[in-house]
C-alpha positions in Angstrom: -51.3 138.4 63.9 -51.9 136.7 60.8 -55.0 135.8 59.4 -56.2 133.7 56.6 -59.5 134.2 54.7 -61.5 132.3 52.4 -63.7 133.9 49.8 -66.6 132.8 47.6 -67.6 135.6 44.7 -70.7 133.9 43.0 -72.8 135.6 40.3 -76.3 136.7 41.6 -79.3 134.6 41.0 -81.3 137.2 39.1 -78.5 137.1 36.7 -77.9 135.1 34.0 -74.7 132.3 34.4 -73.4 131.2 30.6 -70.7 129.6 32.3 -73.2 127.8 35.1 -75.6 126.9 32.2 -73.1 125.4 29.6 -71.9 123.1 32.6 -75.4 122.2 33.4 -76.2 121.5 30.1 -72.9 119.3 29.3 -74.3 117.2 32.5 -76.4 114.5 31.0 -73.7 114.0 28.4 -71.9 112.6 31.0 -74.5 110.5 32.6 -75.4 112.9 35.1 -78.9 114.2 34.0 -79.5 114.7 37.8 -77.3 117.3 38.6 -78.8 121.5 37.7 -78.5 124.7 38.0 -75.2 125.0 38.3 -73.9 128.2 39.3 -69.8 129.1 38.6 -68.1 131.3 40.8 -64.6 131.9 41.9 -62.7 131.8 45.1 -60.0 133.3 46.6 -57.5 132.5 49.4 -55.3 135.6 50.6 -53.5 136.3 54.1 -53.8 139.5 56.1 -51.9 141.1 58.9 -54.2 142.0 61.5 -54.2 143.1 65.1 -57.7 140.8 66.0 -60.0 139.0 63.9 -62.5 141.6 63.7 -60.1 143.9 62.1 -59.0 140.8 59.9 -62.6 140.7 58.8 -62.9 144.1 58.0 -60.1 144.5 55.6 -61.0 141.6 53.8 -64.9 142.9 53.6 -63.5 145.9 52.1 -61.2 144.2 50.2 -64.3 142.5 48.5 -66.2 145.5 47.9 -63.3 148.0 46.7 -61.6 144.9 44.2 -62.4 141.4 44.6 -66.4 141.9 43.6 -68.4 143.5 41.8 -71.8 144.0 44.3 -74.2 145.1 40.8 -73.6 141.3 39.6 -72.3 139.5 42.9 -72.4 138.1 46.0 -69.6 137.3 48.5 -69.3 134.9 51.4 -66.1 135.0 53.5 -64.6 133.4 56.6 -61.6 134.2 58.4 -59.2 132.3 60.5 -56.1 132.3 62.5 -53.2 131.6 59.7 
C-alpha cells in the first residue's frame, strides 16, 4: 500500500530562532503588532510503500531521525495517511 505522510520539523523552544524573530519583528511594520513569537520551521510531504500504517509510520519516524531532523536542535510532528 501507499502511504502519504506529513511532516513538521520546527526548531526547539530553548533555542534561539533568527529566522522566527526577524519575522516577528517585521510584524508591526505591517500593521500587525499583535502577532509574536513566531517560530519558522519546515515541512515535508513524501510517499512511502508500506505493507500497514504502522509500518508506514515507522519508516517515516526513522526517516526523521536518521535525515530529515536534527533531534539536538529539533522537534518533529508527523501524520500518516492512506495515499
Amino acid at each position: 500500500m501507499k502511504f502519504k505522510a506529513e511532516i513538521d520539523v520546527m526548531p526547539l523552544d530553548a533555542l534561539l530562532d533568527p529566522q522566527g524573530k526577524a519575522v516577528t519583528n517585521s510584524m508591526s511594520n505591517i500593521g500587525l503588532s499583535e502577532i509574536e513569537g513566531v517560530r519558522i520551521g519546515k515541512h515535508i510531504r513524501l510517499f512511502v510503500e508500506a505493507e500497514n500504517q504502522a509500518n508506514a509510520e515507522q519508516k517515516v519516524d526513522e526517516a526523521c531521525k536518521k535525515l530529515l531532523a536534527n533531534q539536538i536542535m529539533e522537534s518533529y510532528s508527523f501524520v500518516v495517511v492512506s495515499a
